[in-house]
C-alpha positions as CSV (number, residue, x, y, z in Angstrom):
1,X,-1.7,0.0,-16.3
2,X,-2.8,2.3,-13.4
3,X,-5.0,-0.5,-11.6
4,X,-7.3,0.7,-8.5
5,X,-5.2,3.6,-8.3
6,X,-6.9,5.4,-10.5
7,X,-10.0,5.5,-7.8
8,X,-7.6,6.9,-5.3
9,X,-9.1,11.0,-5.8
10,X,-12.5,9.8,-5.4
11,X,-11.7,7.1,-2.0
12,X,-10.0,10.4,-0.7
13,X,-13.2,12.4,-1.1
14,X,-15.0,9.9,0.5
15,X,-13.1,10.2,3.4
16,X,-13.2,14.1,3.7
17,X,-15.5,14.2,6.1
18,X,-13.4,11.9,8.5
19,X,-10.3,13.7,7.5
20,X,-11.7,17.0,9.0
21,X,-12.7,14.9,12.1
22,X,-9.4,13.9,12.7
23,X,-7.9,17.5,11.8
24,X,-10.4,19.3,14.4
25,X,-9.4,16.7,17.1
26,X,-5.9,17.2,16.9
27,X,-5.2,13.9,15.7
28,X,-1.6,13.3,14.8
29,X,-0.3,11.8,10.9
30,X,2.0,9.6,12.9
31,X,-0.7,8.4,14.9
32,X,-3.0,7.2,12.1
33,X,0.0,5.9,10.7
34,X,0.5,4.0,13.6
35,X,-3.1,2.7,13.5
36,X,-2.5,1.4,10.0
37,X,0.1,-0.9,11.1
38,X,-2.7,-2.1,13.8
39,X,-4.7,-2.7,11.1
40,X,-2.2,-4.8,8.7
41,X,-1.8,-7.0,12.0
42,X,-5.3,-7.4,12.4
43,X,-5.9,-8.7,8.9
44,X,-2.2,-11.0,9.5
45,X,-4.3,-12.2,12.7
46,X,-7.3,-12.9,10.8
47,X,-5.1,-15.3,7.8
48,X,-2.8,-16.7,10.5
49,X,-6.0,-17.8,13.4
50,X,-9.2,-18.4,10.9
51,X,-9.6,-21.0,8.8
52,X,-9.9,-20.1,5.2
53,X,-13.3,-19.2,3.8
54,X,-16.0,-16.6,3.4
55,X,-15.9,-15.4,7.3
56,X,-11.6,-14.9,7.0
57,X,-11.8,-12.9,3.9
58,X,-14.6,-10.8,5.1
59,X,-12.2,-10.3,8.6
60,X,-9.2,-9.4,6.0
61,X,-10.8,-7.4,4.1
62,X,-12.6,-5.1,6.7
63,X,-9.3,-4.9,8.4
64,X,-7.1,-4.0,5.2
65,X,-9.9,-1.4,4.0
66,X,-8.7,0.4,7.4
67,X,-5.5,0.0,6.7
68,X,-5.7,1.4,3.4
69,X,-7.5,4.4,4.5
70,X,-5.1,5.3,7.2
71,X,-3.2,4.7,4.5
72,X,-4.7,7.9,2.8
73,X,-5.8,9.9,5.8
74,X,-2.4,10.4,7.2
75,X,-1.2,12.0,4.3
76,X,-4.3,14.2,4.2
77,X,-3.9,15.2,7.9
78,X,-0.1,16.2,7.6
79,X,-1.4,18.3,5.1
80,X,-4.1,20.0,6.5
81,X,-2.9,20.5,9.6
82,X,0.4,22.4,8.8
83,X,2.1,19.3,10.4
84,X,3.8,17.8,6.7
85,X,7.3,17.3,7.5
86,X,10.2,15.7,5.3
87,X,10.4,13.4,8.5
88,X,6.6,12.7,8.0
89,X,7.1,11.2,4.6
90,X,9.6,8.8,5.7
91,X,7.3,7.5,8.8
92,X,4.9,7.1,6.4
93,X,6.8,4.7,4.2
94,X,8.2,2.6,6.8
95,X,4.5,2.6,7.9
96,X,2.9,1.2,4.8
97,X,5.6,-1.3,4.8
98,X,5.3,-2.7,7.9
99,X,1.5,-2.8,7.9
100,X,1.6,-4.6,5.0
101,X,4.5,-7.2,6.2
102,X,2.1,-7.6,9.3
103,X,-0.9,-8.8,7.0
104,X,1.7,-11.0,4.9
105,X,3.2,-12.7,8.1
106,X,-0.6,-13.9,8.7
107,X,0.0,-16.3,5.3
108,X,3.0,-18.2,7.3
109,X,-0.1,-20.2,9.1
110,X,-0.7,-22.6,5.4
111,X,2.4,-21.2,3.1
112,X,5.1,-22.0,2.7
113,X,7.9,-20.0,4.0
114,X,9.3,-19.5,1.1
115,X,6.6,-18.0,-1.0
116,X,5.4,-15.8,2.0
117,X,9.5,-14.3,2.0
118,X,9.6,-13.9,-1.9
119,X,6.0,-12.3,-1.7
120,X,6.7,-9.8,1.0
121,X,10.1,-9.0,-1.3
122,X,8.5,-8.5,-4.0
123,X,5.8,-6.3,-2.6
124,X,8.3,-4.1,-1.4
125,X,9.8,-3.2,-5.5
126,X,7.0,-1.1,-6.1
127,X,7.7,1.0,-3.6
128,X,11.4,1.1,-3.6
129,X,11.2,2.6,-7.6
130,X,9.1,5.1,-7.0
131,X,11.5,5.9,-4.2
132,X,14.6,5.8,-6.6
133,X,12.6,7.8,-9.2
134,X,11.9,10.6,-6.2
135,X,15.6,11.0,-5.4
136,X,16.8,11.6,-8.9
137,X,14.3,14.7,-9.6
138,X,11.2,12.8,-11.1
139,X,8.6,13.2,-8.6
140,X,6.8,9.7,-7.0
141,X,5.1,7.4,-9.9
142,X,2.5,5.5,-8.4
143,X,-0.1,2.4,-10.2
144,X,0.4,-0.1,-11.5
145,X,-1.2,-3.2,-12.3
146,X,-0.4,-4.8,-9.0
147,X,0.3,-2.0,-6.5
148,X,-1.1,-1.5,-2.5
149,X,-4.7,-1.6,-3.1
150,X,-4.2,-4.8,-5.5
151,X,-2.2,-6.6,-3.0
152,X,-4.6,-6.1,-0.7
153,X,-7.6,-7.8,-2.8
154,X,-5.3,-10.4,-3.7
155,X,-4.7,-11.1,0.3
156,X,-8.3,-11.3,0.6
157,X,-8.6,-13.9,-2.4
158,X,-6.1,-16.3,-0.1
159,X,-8.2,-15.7,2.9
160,X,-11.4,-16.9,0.8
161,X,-9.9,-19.8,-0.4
162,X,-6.3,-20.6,0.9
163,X,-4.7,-20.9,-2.6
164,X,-0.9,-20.3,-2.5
165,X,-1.3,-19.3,-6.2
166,X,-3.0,-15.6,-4.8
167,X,0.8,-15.0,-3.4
168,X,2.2,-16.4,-6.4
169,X,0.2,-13.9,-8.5
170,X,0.9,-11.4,-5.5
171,X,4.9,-11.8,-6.1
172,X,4.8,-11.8,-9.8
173,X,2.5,-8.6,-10.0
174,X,4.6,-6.4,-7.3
175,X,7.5,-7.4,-9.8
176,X,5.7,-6.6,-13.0
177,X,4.8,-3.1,-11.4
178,X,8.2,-2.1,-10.5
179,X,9.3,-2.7,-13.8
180,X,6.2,-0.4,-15.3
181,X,7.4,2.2,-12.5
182,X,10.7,1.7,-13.9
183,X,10.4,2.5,-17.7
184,X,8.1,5.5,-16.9
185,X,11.2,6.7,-14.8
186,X,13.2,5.9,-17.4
187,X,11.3,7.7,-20.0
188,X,10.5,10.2,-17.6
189,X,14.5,11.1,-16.9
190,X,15.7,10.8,-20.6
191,X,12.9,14.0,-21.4
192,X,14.4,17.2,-20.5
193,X,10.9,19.0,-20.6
194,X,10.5,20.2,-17.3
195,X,6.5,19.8,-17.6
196,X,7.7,16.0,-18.3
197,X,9.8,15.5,-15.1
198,X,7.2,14.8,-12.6
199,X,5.3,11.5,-13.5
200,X,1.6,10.7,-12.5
201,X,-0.7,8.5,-13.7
């Protein structure tokens, strides 16, 4: 139940080398951060202007892979470059969520209202238990079977085709997941182990 998660050790080695780039420059976390959000409007651009078919989901999907790995490289910065701060970690939530809000708004342009709001919501769960599961002592659960990286495939699928049923599936994932994140909390809590209190997948 982990989903494309699971790749995330290996997407971050394949971004070492533009991770030390960045560090050597100087390049600030809340700067690539920043970017990221650039990027979730580019890809909202792309659903909202093109019509949908093989050139919009290749336009989405170049944009979101950016966003995604600013996604991972701002993290990796902070860290490397002594500039991780408790601050940091909350610029880089609000980051992922308005990137990814950008992208969504993009969908307005052939769904409905409705669905777009109750997608965006529901995208937002995920996030918002492993949040809850952080303040009460048991470390950040992440995966899934429809976390970040699958939202953002599934965004591409609606750019290829223009089906309302990708958000549909989008919504109903993001919900499933938070629930998963949920009961590994829960199970997570109940254990007093201490080697037990931090949860990753």
């Amino acid at each position: 139940m982990n989903g494309l998660y699971t790749l995330k050790p290996w997407y971050a080695a394949r971004l070492g080398g533009v991770r030390r780039l960045l560090v050597t420059r100087g390049v600030r976390p809340g700067t690539i951060t920043l970017a990221g959000i650039g990027f979730g409007a580019a890809a909202g651009a792309v659903l909202w202007f093109a019509a949908p078919g093989p050139p919009a989901a290749l336009g989405v999907a170049a944009a979101l892979a950016a966003r995604l790995a600013c996604a991972n490289l701002d993290g990796g910065v902070a860290r490397e470059s002594g500039r991780r701060s408790r601050f940091g970690f909350v610029v880089n939530e609000l980051g992922d969520r308005l990137a990814e809000y950008a992208a969504l708004a993009g969908c307005l342009a052939i769904a409905s209202p409705a669905l777009v709001a109750g997608a965006a919501l529901a995208a937002t769960l995920p996030s918002w238990a492993a949040l809850a599961g952080a303040a009460a002592g048991a470390g950040r659960v992440q995966g899934g079977p429809v976390g970040k990286t699958e939202r953002c495939v599934l965004l591409v699928g609606f750019a290829l085709t223009g089906w309302s049923a990708w958000l549909l599936v989008l919504a109903l994932g993001s919900l499933l997941t938070a629930v998963v994140r949920l009961a590994r909390l829960r199970a997570s809590l109940r254990d007093p182990s201490p080697d037990l209190r931090v949860v990753r997948p």
